[in-house]
C-alpha positions as CSV (number, residue, x, y, z in Angstrom):
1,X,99.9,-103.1,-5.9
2,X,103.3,-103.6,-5.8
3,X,105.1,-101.4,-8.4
4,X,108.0,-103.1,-10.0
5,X,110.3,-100.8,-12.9
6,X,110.5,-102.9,-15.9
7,X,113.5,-102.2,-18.6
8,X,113.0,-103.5,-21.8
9,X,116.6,-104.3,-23.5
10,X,115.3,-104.8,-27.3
11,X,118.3,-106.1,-29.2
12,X,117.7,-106.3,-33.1
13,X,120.7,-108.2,-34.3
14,X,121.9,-107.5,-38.1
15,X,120.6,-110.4,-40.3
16,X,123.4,-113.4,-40.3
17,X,123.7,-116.2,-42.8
18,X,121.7,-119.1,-41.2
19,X,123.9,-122.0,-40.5
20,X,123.7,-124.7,-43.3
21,X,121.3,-127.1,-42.7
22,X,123.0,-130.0,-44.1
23,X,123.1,-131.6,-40.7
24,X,118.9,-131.4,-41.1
25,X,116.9,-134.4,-41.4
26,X,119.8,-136.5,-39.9
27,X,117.3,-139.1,-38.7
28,X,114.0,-140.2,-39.7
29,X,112.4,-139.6,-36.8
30,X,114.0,-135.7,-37.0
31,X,112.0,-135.6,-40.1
32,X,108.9,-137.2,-39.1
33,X,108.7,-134.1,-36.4
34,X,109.1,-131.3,-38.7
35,X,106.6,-132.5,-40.7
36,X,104.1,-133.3,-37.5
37,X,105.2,-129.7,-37.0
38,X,104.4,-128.0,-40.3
39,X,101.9,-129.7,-40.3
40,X,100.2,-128.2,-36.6
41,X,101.2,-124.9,-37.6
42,X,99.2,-124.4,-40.6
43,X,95.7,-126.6,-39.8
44,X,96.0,-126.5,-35.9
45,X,97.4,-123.4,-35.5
46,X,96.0,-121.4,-38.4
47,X,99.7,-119.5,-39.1
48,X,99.8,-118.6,-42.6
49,X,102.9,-118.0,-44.7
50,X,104.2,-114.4,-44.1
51,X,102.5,-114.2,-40.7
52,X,104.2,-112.5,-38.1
53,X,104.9,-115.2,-34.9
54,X,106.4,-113.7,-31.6
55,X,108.2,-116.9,-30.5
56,X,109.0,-116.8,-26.5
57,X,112.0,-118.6,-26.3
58,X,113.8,-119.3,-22.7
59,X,116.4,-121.7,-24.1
60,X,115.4,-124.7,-22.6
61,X,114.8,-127.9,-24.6
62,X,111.1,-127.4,-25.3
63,X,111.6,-123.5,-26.7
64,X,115.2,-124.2,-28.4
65,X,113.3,-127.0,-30.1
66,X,110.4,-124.5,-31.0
67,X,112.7,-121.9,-32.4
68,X,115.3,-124.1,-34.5
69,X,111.8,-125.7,-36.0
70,X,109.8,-122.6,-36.4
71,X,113.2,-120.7,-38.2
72,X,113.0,-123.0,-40.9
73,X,109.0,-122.9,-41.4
74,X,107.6,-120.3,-44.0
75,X,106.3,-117.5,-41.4
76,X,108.5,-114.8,-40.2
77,X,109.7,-115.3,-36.8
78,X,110.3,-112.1,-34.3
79,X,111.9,-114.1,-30.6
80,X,111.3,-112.4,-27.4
81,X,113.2,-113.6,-24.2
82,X,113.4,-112.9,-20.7
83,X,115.8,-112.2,-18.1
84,X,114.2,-112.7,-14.6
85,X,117.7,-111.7,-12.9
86,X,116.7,-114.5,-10.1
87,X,119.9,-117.0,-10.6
88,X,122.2,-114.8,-10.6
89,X,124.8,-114.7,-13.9
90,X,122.8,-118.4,-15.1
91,X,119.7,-116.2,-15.5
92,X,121.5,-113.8,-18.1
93,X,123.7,-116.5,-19.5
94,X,119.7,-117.9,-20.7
95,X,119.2,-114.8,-22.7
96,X,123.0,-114.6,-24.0
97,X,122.4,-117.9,-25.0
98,X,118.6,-117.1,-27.0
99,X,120.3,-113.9,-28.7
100,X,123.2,-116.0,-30.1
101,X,120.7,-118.7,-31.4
102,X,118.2,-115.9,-32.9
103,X,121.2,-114.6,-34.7
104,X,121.9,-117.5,-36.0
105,X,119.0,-117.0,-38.3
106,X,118.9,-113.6,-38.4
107,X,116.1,-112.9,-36.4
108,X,115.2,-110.1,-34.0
109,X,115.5,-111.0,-30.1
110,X,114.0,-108.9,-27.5
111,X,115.3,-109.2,-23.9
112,X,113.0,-108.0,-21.7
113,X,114.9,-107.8,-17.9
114,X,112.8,-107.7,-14.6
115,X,113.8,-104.6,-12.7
116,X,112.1,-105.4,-9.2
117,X,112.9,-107.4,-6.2
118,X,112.5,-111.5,-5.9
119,X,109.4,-112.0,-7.6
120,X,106.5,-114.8,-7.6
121,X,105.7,-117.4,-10.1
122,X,102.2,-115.5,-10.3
123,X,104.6,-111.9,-11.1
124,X,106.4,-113.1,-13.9
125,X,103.7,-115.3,-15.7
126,X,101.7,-111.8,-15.8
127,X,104.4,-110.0,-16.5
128,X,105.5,-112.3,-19.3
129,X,102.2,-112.6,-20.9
130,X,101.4,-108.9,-20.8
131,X,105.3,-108.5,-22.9
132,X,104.5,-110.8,-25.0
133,X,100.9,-109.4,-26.0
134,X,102.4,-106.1,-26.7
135,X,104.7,-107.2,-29.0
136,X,103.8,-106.5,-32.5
137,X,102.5,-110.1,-34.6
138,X,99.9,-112.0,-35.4
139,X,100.7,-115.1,-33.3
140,X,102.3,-116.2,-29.7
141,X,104.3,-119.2,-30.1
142,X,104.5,-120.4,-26.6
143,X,106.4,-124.5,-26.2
144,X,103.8,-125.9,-24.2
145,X,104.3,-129.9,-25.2
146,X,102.4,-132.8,-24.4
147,X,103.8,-133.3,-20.9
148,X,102.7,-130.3,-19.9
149,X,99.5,-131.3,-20.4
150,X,100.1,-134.4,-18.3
151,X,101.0,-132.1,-15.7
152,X,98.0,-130.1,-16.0
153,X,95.6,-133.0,-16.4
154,X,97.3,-134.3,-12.5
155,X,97.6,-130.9,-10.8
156,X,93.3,-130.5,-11.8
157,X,92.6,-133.6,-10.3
158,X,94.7,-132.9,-6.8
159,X,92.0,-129.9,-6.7
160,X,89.1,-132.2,-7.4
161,X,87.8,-130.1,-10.6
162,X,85.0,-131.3,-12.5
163,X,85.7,-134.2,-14.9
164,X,85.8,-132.3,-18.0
165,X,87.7,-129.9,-16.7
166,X,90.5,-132.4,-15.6
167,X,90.6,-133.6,-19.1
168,X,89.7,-130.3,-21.0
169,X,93.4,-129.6,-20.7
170,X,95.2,-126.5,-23.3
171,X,94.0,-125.9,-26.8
172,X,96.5,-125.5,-29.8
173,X,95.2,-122.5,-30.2
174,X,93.4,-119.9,-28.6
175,X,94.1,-116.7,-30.0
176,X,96.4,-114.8,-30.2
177,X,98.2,-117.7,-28.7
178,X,99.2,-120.9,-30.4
179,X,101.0,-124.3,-29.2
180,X,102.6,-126.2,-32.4
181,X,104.4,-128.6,-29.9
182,X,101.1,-129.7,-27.6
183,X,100.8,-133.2,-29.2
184,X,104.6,-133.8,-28.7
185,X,106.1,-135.9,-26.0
186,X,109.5,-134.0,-24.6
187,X,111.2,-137.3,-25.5
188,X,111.1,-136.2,-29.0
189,X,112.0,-132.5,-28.8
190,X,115.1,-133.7,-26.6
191,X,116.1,-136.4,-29.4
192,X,115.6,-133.5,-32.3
193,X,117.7,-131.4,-30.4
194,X,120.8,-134.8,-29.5
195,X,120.4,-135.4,-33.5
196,X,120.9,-132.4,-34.8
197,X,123.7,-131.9,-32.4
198,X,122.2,-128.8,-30.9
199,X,122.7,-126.9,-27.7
200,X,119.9,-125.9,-24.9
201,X,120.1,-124.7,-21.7
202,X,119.1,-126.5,-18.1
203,X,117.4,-124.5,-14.9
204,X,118.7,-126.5,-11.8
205,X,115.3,-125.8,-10.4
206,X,113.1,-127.7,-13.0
207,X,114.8,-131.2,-11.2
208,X,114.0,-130.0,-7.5
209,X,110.2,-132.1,-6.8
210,X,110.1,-129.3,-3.9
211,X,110.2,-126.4,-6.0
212,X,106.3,-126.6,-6.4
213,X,103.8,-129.2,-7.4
214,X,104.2,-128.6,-10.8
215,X,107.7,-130.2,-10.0
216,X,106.5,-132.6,-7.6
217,X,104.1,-133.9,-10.8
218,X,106.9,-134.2,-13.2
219,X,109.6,-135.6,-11.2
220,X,107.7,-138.5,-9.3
221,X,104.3,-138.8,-10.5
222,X,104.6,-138.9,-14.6
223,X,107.4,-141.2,-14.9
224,X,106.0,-144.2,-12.9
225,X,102.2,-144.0,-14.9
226,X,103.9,-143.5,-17.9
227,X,106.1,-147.0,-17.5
228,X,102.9,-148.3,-16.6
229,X,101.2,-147.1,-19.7
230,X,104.8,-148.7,-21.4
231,X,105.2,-145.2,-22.6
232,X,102.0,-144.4,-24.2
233,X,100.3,-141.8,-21.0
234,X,100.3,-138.4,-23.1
235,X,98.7,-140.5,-25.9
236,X,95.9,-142.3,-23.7
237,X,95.0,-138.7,-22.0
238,X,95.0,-137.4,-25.1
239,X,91.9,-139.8,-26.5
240,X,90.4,-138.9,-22.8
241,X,90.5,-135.3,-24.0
242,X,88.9,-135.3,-27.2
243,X,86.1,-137.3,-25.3
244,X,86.1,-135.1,-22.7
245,X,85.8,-132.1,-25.5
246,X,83.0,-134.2,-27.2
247,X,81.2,-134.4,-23.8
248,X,81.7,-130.5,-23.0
249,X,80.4,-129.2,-25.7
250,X,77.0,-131.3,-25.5
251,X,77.0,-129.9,-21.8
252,X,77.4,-126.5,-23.6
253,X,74.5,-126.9,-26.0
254,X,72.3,-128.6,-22.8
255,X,73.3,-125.1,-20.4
256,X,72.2,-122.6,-23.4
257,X,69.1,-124.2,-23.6
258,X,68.1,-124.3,-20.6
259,X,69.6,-120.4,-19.7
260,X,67.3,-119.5,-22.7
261,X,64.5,-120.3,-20.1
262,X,65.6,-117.2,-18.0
263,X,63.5,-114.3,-17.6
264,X,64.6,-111.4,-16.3
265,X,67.7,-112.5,-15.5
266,X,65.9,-115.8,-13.2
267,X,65.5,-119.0,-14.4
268,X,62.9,-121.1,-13.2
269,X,63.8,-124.0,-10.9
270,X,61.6,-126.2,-12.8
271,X,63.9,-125.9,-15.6
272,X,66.9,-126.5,-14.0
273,X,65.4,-129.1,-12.2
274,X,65.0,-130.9,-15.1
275,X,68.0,-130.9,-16.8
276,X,71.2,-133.7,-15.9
277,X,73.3,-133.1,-13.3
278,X,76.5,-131.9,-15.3
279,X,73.8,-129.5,-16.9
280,X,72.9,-128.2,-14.2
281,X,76.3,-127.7,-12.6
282,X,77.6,-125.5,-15.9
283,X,74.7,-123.7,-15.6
284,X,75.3,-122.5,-11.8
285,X,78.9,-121.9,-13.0
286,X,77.8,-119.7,-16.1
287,X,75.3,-118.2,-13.8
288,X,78.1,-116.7,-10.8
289,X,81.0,-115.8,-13.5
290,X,78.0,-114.2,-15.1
291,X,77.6,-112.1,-11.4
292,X,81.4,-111.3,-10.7
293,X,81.8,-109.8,-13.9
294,X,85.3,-110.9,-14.0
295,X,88.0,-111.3,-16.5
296,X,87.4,-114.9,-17.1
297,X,89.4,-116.1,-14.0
298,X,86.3,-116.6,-11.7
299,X,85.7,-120.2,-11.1
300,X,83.4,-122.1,-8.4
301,X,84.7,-124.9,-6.7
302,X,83.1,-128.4,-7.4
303,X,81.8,-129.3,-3.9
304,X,80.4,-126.0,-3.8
305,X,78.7,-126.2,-7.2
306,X,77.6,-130.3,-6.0
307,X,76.6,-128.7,-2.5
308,X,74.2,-125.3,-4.2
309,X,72.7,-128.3,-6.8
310,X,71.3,-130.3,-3.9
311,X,69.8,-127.2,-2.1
312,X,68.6,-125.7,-5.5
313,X,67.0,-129.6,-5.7
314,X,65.2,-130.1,-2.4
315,X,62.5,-128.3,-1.2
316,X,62.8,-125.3,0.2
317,X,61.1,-121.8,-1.3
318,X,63.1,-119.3,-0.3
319,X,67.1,-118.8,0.5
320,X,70.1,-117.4,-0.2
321,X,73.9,-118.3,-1.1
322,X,77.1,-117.1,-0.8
323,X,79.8,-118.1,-3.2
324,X,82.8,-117.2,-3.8
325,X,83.9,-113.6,-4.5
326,X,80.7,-112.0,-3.2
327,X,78.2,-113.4,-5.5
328,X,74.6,-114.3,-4.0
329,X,72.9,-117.5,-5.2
330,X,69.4,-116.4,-4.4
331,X,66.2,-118.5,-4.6
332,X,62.6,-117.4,-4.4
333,X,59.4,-117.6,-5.9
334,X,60.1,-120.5,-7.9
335,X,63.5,-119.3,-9.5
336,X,66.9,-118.6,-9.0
337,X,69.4,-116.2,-10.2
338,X,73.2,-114.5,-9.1
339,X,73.7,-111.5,-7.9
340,X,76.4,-109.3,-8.1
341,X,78.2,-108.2,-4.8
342,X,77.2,-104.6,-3.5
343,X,79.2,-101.7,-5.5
344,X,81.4,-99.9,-3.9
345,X,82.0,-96.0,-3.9
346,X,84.9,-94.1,-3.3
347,X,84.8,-92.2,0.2
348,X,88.0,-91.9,1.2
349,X,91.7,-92.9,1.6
350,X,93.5,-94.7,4.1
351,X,97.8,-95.3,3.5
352,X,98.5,-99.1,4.2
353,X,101.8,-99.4,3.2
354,X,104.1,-97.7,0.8
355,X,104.3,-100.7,-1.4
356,X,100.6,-101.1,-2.0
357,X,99.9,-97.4,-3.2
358,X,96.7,-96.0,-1.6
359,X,93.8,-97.7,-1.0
360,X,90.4,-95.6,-0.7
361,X,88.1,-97.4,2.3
362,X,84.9,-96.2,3.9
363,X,84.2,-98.2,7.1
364,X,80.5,-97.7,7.6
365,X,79.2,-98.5,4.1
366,X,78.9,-100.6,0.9
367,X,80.1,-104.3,2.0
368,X,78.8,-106.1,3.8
369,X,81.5,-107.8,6.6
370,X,80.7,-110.7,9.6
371,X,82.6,-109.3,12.1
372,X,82.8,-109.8,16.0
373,X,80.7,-107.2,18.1
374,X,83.5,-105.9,20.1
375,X,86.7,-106.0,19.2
376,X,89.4,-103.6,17.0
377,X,89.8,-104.3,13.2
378,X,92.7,-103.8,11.4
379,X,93.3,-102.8,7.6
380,X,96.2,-104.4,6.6
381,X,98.6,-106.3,4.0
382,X,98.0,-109.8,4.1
383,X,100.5,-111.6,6.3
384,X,102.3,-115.2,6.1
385,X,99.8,-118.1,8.4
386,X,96.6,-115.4,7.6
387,X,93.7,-117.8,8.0
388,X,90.2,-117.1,5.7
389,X,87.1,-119.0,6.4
390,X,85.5,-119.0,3.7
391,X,81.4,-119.5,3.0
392,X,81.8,-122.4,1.0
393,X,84.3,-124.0,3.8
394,X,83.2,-125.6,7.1
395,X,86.3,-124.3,8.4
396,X,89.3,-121.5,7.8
397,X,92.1,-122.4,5.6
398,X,94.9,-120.9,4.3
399,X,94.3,-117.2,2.7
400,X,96.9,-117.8,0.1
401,X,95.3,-121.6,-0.8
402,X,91.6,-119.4,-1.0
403,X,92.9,-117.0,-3.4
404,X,95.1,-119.3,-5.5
405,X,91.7,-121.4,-5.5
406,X,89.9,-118.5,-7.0
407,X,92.7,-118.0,-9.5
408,X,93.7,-114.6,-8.6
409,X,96.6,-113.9,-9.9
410,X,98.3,-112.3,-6.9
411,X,98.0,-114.9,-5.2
412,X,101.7,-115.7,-4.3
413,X,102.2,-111.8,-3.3
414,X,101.6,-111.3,0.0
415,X,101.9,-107.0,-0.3
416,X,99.8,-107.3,-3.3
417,X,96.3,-108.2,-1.3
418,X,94.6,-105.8,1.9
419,X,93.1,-107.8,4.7
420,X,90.7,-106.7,7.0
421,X,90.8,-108.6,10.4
422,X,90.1,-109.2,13.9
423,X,93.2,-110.7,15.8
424,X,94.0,-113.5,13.6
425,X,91.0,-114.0,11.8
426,X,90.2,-112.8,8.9
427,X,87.2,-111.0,8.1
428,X,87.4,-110.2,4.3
429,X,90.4,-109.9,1.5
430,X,90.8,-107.2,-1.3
431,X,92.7,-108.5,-4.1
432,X,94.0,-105.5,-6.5
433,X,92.3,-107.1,-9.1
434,X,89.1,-109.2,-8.4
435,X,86.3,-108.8,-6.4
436,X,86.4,-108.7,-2.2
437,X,86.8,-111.8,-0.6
438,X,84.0,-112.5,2.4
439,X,84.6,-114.9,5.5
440,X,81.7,-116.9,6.7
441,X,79.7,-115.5,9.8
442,X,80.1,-117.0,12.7
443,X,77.9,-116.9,16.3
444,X,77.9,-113.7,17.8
445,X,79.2,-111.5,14.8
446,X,77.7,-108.5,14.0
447,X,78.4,-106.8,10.6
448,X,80.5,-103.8,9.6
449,X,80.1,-102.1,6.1
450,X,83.3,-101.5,3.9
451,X,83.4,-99.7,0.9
452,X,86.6,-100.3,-1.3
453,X,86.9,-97.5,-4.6
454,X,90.7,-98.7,-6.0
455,X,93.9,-99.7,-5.5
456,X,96.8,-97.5,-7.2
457,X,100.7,-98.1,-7.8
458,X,102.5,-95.8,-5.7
459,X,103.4,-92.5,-7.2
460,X,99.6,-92.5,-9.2
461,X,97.3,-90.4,-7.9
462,X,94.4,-92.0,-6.0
């Protein structure tokens, strides 16, 4: 695991006089949106007055708009900002600019400053979330609006996730995080900001459609189905969601019924048999996350759920499964169940490189690996064009689109994840955090055994 020095710079700024807000409620519309505002923060959101609410701020127009509205609502307000140190003087001009506005209504700001090299979109958004969870309040105020959902709802369906998924989209609030602004188009936080004759500030980056698909989305997708909606897409996607909600949780109630069949820990095919299709697909889901024992994250492709429902629905009596991360989809005497991938024990340490710490590996025990029969493997970080067959794949893919597919959140750091490989292919990946990675066997492999304990920043002892 890469280990990166992080500085926190807290700056608690002596209380100020808060500007006059005689330039307040200049428009109708600015006063329509406070109240849509209060309004979300107390019944959606569930922030009481005299609640604590760490606000992150960045100073662009959807956080400046969160921080000028939530200074003047009836909770106490505590900013945190951050200072990734990756454009140069505009990236610590963004902070200047949040401290100046926090003082403005004498609230404490604290810059947190990254410390380590370049970094990935995957490193900050970790690093950002684990800051903002260890700062002391009750809520997260994060500025997530309704384009974002937009966004969301079109980068799901370019990965062909299931359709309640696609429309699930972000929730106002899930604990301790909360999203005032989700209902709002950014039209309207930009026109709070132009009528109240505030500042914000602009990343360069955000209007490149190259800089990611996120981008890509924004830039050239939205605009054109939103003319065609004449303005109204957040709103139609938002009636999709609530239907989409009203469908998910009657595919809820359906997969706890029938998982109340199980015995054991296996359910009987009849049972699944005979439930509906979307049943039957959240139960197979519940069923591997169950198995990888993961932090939430683990997540089974939908052609690989849609391709395990029609084996689990023909014929045969006995088989077995792999999906993704390990997990075993196993079928026999009339019922099916997950299993976990083999534990691993710690047996030894082999040094792959100073940035990834020590990583203990036993060649010649725990998991089980398709390998060729002759040739030399090689224990390494993963490397730019590393190709992954995986078991759910009829052929090899990118390593870095497997992993980001499995939502690991190292995804984009290439020193962050061990390989273990023949030649160019490889044979198996170990995240730091998830479970091992498995490539597909293929005609004439054999099988080695490797057993991975840990992964440890460098200078631990492992």
């Amino acid at each position: 695991m890469l280990a990166l020095a992080i500085r926190r710079a807290s700056t608690l700024l002596p209380p100020a006089a808060p500007t006059l807000r005689s330039a307040r409620f200049a428009t109708d519309a600015s006063r329509a949106l406070e109240q849509r505002f209060d309004a979300a923060l107390k019944d959606d959101c569930g922030v009481r007055a005299n609640d604590t609410v760490v606000a992150a701020i960045s100073g662009g127009i959807d956080s400046t708009c969160l921080l000028h509205l939530l200074a003047r609502a009836e909770c106490r307000v505590k900013v945190v900002t951050f200072d990734h140190r990756q454009r140069g003087a505009a990236s610590t001009e963004d902070a200047a600019f949040v401290q100046r506005l926090a003082a403005r209504y004498g609230l404490e700001c604290d810059t947190h400053v990254w410390e380590g090299d370049k970094g990935t979109a995957d490193q900050f958004r970790n690093w950002r979330r684990r800051t903002l969870l260890e700062t002391e309040g009750d809520h997260v105020a994060t500025a997530h609006h309704a384009d974002d959902e937009t966004e969301l709802f079109l980068l799901r369906l370019s990965r062909g996730a299931r359709l309640t998924k696609v429309l699930g989209g972000m929730r106002m609030r899930k604990p301790p995080f909360v999203r005032p602004l989700l209902r709002e188009p950014k039209r309207e936080l930009r026109q709070y900001l132009e009528d109240n004759n505030e500042e914000w500030r602009d990343d360069a980056s955000n209007d490149d459609p190259s800089y990611g698909k996120r981008n890509q989305a924004r830039l050239e997708v939205v605009p054109p189905l939103d003319e065609l909606c004449e303005g109204g897409l957040s709103t139609k996607l938002d009636n999709l969601r609530r239907q989409a909600e009203a469908v998910q949780a009657w595919v809820d109630a359906e997969a706890d019924t029938v998982l109340a069949a199980r015995r054991s820990g296996a359910l009987p095919l009849a049972a699944y048999r005979e439930a509906p299709e979307p049943v039957r697909l959240e139960v197979l889901d519940r069923l591997a996350a169950e198995a990888a024992a993961t932090d939430g994250s683990y997540a089974v492709p939908y052609a690989v759920l849609c391709d395990a429902d029609a084996k689990l629905c023909g014929g045969e009596a006995e088989w077995t499964l792999s999906l993704p991360r390990g997990v075993l989809l196993k079928v026999g005497h009339g019922a099916l169940s997950c299993a976990e991938p083999p534990p691993s024990r710690s047996v030894g340490r082999v040094r792959i490189d100073g940035r990834l710490g020590h990583l203990s590996v036993d060649v010649g025990r725990g998991l089980a690996v398709p390998a060729p029969a002759d040739g030399p493997l090689d224990l390494r970080p993963r490397q730019a064009g590393d190709r992954f067959r995986a078991p759910w794949r009829d052929a090899p893919q990118k390593l870095s689109t497997v992993l980001r597919g499995q939502r690991i959140r190292s995804a984009d750091d290439r020193a962050a994840t061990v390989v273990l490989a023949c030649g160019e292919r490889v044979l198996a990946a170990f995240p730091p955090a998830g479970d091992a990675l498995v490539c597909a066997a293929e005609d004439g492999d054999g099988e080695v055994l490797v057993d991975v304990a840990s992964t440890a920043s460098e200078g631990e002892d492992a």
